[in-house]
PQR file of N, CA, C, O and H, with PARSE charges and radii, in Angstrom:
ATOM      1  N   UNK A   1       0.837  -1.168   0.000 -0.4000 1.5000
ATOM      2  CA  UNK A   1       0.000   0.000   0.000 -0.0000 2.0000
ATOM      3  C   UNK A   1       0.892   1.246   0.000  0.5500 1.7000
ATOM      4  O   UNK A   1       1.857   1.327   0.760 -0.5500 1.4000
ATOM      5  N   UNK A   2       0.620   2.037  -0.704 -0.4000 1.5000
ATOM      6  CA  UNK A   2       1.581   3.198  -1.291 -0.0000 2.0000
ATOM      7  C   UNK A   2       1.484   4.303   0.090  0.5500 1.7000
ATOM      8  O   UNK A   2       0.515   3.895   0.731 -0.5500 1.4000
ATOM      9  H   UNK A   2      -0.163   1.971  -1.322  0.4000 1.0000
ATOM     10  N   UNK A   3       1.917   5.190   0.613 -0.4000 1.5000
ATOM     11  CA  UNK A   3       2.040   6.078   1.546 -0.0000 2.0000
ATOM     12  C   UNK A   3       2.392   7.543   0.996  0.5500 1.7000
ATOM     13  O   UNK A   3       3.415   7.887   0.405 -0.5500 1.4000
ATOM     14  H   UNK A   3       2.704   5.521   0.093  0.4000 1.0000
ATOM     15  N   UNK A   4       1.062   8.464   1.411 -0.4000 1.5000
ATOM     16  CA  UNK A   4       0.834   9.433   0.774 -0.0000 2.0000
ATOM     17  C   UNK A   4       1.444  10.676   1.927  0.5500 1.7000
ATOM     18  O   UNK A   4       0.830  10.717   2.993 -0.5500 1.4000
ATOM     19  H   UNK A   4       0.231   8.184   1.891  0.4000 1.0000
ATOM     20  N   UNK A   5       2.216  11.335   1.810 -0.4000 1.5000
ATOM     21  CA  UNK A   5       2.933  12.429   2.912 -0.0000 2.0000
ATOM     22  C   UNK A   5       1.556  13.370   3.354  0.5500 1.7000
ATOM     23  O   UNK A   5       0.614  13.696   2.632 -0.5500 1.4000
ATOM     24  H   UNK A   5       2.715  11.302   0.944  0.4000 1.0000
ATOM     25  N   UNK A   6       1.740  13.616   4.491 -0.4000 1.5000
ATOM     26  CA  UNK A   6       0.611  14.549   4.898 -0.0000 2.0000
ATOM     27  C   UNK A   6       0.445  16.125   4.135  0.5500 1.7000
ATOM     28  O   UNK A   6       1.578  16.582   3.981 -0.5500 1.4000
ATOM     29  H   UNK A   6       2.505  13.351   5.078  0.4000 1.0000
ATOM     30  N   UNK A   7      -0.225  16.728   3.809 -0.4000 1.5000
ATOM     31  CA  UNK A   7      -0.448  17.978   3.660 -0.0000 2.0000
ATOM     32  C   UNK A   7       0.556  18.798   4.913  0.5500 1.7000
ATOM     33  O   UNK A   7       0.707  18.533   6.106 -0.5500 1.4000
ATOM     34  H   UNK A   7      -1.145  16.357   3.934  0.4000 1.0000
ATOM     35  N   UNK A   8       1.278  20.157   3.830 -0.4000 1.5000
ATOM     36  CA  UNK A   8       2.107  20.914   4.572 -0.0000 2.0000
ATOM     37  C   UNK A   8       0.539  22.023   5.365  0.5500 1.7000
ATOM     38  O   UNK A   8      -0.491  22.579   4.984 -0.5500 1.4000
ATOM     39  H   UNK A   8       1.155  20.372   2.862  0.4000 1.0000
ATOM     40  N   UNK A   9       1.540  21.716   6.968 -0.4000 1.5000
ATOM     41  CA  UNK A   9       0.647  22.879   7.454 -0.0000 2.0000
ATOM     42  C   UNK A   9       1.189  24.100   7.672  0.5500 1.7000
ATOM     43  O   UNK A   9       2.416  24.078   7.762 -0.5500 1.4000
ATOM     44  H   UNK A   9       2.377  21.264   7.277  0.4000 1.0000
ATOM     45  N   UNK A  10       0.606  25.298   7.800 -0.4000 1.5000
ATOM     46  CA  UNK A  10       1.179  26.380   8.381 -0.0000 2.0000
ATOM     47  C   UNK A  10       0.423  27.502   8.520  0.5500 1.7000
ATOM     48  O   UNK A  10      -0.417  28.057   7.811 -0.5500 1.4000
ATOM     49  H   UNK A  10      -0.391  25.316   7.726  0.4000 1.0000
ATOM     50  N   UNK A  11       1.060  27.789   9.937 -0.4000 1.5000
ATOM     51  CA  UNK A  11       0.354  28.924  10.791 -0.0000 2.0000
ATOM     52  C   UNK A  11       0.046  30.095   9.943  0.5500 1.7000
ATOM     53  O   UNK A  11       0.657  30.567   8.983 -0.5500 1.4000
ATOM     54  H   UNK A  11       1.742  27.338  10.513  0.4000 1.0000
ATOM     55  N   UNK A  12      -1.047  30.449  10.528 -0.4000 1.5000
ATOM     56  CA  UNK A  12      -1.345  32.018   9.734 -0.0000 2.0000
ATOM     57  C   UNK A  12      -1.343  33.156  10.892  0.5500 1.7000
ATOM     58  O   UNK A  12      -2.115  33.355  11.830 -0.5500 1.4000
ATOM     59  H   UNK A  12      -1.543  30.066  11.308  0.4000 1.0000
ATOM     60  N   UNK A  13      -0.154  33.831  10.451 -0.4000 1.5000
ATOM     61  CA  UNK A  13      -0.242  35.284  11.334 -0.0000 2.0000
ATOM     62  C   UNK A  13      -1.657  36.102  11.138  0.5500 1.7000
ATOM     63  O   UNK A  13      -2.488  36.059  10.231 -0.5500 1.4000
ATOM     64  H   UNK A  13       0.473  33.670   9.690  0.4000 1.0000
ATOM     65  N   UNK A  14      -1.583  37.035  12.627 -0.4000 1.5000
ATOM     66  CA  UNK A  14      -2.722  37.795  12.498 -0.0000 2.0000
ATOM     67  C   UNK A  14      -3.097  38.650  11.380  0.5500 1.7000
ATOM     68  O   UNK A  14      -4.181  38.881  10.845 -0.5500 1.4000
ATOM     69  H   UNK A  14      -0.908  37.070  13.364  0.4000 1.0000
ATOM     70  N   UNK A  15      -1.451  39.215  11.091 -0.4000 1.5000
ATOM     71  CA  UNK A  15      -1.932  40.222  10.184 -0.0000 2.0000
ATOM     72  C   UNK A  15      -2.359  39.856   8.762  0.5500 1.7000
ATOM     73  O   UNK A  15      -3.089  40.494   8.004 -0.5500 1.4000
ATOM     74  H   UNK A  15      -0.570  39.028  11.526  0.4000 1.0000
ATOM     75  N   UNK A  16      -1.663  38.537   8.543 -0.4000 1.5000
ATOM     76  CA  UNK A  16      -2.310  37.790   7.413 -0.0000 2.0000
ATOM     77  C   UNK A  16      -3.866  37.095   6.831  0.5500 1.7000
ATOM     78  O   UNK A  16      -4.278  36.646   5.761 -0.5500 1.4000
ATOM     79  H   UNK A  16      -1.070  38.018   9.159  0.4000 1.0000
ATOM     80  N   UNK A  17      -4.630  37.390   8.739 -0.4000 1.5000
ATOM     81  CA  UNK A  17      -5.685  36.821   8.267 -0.0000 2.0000
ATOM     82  C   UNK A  17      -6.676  38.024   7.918  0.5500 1.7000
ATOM     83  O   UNK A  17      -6.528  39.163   8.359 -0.5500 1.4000
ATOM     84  H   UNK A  17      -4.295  37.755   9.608  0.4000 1.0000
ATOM     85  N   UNK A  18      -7.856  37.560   6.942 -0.4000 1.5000
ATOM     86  CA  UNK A  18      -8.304  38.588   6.813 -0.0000 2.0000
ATOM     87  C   UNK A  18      -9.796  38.730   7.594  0.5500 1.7000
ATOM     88  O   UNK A  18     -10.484  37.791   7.994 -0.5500 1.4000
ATOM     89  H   UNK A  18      -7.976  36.635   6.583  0.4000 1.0000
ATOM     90  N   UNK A  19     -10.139  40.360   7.711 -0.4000 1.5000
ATOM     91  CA  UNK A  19     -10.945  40.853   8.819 -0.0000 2.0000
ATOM     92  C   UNK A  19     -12.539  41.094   8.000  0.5500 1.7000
ATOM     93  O   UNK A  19     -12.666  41.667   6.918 -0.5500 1.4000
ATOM     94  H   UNK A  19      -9.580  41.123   7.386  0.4000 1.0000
ATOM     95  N   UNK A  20     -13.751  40.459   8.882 -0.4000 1.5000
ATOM     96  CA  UNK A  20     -14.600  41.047   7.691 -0.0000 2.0000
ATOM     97  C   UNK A  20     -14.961  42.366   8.049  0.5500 1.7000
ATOM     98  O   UNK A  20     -14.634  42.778   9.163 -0.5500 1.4000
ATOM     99  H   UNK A  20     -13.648  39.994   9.761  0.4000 1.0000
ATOM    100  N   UNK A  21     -15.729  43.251   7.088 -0.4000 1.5000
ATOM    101  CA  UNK A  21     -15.883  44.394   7.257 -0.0000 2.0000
ATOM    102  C   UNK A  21     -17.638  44.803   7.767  0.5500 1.7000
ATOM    103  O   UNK A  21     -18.744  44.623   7.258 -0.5500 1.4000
ATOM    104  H   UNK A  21     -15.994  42.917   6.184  0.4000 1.0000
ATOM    105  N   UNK A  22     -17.114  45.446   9.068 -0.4000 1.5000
ATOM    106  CA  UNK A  22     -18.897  45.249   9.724 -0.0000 2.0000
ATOM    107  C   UNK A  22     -19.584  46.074   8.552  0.5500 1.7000
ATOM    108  O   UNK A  22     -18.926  46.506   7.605 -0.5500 1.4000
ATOM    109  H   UNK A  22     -16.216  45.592   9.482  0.4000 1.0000
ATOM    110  N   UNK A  23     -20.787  46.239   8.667 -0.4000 1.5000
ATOM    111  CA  UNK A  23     -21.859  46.752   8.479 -0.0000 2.0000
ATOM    112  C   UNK A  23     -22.699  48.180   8.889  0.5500 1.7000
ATOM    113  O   UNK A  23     -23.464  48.037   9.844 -0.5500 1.4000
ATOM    114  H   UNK A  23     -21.322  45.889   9.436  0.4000 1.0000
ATOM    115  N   UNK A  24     -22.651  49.442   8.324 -0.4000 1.5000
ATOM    116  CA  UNK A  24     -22.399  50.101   8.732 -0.0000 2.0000
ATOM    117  C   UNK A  24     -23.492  50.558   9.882  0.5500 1.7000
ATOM    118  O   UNK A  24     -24.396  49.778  10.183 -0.5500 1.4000
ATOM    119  H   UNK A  24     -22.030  49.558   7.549  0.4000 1.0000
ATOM    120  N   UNK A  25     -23.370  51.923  10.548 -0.4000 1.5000
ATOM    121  CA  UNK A  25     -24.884  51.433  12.171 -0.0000 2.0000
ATOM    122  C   UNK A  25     -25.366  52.421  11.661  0.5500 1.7000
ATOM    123  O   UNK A  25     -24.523  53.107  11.083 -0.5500 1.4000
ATOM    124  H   UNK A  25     -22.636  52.556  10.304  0.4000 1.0000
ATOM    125  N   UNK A  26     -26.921  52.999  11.606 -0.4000 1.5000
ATOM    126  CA  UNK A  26     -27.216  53.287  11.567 -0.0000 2.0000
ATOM    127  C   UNK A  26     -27.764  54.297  12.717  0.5500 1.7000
ATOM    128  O   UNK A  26     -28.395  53.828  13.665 -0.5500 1.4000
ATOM    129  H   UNK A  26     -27.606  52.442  12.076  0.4000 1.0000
ATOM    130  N   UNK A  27     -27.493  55.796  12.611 -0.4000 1.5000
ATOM    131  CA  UNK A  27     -27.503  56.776  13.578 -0.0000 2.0000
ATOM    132  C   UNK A  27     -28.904  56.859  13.813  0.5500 1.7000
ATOM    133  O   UNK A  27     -29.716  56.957  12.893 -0.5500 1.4000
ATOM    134  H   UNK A  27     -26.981  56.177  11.842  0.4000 1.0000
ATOM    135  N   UNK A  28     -29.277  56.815  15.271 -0.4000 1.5000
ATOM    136  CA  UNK A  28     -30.899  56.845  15.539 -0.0000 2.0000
ATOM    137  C   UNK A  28     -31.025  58.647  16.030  0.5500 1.7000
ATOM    138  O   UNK A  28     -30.141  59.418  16.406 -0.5500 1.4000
ATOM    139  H   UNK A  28     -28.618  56.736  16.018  0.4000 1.0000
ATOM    140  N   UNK A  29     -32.029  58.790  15.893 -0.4000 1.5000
ATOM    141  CA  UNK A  29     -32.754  60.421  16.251 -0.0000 2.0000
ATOM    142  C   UNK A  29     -32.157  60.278  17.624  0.5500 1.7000
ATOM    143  O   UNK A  29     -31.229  61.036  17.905 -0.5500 1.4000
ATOM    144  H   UNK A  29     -32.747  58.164  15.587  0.4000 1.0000
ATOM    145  N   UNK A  30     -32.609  59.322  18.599 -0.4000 1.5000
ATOM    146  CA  UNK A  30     -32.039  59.644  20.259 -0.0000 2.0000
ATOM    147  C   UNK A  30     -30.959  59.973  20.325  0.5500 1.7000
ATOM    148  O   UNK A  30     -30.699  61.004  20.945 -0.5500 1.4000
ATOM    149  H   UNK A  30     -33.364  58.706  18.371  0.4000 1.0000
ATOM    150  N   UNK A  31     -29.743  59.080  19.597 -0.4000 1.5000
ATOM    151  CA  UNK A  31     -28.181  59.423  19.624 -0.0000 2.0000
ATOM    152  C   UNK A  31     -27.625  60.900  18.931  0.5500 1.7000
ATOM    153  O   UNK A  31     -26.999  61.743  19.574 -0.5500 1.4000
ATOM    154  H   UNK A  31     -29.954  58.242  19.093  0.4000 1.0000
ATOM    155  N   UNK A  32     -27.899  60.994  17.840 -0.4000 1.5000
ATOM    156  CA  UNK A  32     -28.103  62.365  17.217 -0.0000 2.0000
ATOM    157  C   UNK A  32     -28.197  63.247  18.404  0.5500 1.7000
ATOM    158  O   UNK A  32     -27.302  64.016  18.753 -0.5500 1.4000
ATOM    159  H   UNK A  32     -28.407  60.309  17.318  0.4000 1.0000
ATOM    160  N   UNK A  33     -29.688  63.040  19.188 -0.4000 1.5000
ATOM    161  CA  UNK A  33     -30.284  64.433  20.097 -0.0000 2.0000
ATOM    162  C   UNK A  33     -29.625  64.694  20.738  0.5500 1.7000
ATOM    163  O   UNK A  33     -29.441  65.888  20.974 -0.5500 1.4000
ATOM    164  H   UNK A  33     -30.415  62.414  18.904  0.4000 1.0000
ATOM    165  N   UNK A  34     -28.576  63.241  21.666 -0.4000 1.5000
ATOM    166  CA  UNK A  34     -27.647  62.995  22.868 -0.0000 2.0000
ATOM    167  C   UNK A  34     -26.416  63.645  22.186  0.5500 1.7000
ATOM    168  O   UNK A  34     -26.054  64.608  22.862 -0.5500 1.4000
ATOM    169  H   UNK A  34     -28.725  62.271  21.474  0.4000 1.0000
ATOM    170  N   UNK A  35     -25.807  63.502  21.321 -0.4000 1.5000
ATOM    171  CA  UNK A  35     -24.831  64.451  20.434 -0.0000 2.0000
ATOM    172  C   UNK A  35     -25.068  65.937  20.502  0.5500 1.7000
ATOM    173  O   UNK A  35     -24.380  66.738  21.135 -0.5500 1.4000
ATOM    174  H   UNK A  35     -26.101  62.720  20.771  0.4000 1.0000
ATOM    175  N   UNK A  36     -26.164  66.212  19.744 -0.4000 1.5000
ATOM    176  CA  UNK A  36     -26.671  67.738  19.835 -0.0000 2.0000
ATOM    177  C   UNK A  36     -26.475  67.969  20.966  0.5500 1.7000
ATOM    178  O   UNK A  36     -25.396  68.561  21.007 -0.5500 1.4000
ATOM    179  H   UNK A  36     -26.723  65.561  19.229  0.4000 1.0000
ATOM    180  N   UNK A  37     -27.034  67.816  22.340 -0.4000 1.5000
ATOM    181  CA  UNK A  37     -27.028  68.202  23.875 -0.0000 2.0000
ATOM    182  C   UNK A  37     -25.865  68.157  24.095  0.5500 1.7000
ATOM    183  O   UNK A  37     -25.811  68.691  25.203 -0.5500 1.4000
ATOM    184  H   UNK A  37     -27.910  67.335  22.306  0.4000 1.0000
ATOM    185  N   UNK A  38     -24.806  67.880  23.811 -0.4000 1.5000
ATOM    186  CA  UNK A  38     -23.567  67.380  24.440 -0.0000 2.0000
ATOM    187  C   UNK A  38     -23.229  66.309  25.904  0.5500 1.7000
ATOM    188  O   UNK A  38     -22.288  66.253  26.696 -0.5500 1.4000
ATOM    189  H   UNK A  38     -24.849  67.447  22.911  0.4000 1.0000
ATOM    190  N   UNK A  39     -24.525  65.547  25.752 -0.4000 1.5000
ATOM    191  CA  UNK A  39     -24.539  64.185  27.172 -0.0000 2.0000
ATOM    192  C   UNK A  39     -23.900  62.878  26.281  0.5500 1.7000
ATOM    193  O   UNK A  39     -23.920  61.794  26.863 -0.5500 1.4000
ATOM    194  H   UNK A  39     -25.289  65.593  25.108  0.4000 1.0000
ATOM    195  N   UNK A  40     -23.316  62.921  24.859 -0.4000 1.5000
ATOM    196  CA  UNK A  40     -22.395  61.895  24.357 -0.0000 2.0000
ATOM    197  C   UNK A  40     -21.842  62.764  23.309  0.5500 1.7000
ATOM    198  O   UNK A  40     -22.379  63.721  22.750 -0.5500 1.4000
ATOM    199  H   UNK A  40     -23.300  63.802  24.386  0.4000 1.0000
ATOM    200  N   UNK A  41     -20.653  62.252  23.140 -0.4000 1.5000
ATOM    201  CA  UNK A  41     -19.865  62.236  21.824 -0.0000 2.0000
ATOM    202  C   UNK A  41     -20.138  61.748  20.633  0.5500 1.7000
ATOM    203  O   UNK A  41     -21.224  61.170  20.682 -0.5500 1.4000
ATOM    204  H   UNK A  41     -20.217  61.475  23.593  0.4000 1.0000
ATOM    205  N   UNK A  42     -19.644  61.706  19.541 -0.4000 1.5000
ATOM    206  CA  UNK A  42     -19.718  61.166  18.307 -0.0000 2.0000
ATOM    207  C   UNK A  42     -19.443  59.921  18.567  0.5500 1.7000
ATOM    208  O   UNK A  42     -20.336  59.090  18.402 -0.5500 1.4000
ATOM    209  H   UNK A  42     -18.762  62.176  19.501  0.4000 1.0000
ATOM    210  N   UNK A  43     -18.042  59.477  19.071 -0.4000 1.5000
ATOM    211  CA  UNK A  43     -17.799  57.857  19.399 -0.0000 2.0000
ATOM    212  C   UNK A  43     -18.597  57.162  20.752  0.5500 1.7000
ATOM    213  O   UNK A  43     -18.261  56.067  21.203 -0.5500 1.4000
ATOM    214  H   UNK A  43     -17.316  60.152  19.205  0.4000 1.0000
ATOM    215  N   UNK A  44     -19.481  57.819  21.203 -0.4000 1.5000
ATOM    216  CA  UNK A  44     -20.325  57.346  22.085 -0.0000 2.0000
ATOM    217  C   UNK A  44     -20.396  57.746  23.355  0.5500 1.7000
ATOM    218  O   UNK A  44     -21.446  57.913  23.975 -0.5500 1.4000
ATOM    219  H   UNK A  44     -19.753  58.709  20.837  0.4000 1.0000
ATOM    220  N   UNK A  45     -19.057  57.942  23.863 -0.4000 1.5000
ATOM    221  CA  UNK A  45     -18.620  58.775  24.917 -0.0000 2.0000
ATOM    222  C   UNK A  45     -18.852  59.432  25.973  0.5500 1.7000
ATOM    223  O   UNK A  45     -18.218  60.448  25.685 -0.5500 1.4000
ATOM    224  H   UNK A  45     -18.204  57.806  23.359  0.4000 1.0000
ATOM    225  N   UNK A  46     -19.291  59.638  27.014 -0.4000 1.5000
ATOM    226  CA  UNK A  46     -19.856  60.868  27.052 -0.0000 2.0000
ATOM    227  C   UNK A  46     -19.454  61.998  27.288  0.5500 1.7000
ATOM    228  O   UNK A  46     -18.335  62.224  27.748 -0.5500 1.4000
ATOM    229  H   UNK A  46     -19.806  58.813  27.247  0.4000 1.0000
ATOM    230  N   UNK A  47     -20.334  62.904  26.998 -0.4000 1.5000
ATOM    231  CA  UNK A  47     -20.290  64.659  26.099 -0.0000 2.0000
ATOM    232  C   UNK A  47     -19.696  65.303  27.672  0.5500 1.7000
ATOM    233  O   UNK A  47     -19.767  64.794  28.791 -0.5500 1.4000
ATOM    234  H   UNK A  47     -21.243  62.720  26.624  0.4000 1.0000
ATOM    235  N   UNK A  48     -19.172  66.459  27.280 -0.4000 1.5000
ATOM    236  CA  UNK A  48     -19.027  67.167  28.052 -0.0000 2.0000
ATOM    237  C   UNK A  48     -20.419  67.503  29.210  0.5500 1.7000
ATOM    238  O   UNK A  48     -20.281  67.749  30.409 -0.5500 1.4000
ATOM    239  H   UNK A  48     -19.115  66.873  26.371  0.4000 1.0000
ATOM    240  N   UNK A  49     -21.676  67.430  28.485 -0.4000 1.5000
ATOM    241  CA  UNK A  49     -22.922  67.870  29.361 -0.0000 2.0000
ATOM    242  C   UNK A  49     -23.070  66.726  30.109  0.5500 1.7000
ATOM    243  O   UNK A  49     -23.845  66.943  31.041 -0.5500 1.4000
ATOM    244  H   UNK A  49     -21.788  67.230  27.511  0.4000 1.0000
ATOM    245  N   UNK A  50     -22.531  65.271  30.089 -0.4000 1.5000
ATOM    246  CA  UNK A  50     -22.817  64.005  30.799 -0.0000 2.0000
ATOM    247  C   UNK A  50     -22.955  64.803  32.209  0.5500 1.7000
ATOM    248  O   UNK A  50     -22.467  65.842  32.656 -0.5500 1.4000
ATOM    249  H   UNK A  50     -21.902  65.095  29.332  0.4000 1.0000
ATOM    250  N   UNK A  51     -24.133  63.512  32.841 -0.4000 1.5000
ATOM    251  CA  UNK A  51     -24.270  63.511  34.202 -0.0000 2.0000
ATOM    252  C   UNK A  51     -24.428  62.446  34.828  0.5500 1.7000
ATOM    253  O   UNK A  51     -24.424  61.456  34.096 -0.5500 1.4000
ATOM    254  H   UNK A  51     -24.529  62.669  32.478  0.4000 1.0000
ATOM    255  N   UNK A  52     -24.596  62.211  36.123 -0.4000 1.5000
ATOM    256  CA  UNK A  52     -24.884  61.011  36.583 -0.0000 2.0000
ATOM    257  C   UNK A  52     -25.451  61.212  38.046  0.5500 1.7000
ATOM    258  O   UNK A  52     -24.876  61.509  39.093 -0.5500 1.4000
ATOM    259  H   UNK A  52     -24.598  63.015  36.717  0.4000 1.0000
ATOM    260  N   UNK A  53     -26.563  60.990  37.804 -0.4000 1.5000
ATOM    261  CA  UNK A  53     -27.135  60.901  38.819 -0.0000 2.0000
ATOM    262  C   UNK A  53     -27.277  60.579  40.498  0.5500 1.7000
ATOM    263  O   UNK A  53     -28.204  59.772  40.554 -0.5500 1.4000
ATOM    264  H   UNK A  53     -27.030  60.749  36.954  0.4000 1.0000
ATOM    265  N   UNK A  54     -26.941  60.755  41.454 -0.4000 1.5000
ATOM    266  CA  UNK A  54     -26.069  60.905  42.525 -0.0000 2.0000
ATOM    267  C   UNK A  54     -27.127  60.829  44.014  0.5500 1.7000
ATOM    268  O   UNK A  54     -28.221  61.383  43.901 -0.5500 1.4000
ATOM    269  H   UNK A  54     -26.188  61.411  41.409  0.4000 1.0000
ATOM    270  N   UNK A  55     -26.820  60.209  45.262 -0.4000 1.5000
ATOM    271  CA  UNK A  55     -27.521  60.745  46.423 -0.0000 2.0000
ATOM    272  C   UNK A  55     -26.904  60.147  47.921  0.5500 1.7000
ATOM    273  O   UNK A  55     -26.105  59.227  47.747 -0.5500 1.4000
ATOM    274  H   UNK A  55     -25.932  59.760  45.354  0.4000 1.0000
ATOM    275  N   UNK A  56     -26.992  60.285  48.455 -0.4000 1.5000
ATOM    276  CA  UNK A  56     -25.983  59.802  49.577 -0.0000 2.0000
ATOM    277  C   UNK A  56     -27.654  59.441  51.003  0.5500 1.7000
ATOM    278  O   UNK A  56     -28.549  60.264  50.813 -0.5500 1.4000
ATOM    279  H   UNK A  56     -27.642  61.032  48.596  0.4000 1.0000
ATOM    280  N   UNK A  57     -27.790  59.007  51.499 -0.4000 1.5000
ATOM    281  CA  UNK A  57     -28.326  58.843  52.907 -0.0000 2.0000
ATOM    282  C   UNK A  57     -27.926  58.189  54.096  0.5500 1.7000
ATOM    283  O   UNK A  57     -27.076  57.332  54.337 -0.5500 1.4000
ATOM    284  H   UNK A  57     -27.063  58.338  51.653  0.4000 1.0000
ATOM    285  N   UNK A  58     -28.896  58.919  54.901 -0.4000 1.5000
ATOM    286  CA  UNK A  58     -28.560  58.871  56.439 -0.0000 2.0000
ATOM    287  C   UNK A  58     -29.620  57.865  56.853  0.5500 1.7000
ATOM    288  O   UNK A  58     -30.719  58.175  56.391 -0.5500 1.4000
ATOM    289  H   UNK A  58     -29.586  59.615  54.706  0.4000 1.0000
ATOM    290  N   UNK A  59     -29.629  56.688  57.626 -0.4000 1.5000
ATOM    291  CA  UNK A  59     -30.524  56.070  57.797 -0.0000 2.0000
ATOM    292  C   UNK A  59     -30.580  56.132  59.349  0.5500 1.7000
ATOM    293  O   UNK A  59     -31.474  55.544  59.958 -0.5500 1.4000
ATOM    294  H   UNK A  59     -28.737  56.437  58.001  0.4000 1.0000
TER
END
């Protein structure tokens, strides 16, 4: 019975593999408004106007 050599393997670097390309998002009116106000950024962030809501008690 004849003997067939295995298939050469070899690693694939990261940068070699390839990346798929998302899909682009679609900007909603809320995020927009939150942009306009300055309570987020463009990259999501939040805006200089961010707040967070806060309270301390005494029980």
């Amino acid at each position: 019975m004849p003997v067939t050599p295995a298939p050469e393997v070899r690693a694939v670097l990261p940068s070699e593999m390839v990346r798929p390309v998302p899909n682009p998002v679609a900007e909603s009116p809320q995020f927009r408004h939150a942009v306009e106000n300055g309570t987020r950024t463009r990259t999501g962030a939040p805006g200089p106007e961010h707040w967070t809501q806060h309270t301390e008690y005494d029980i």
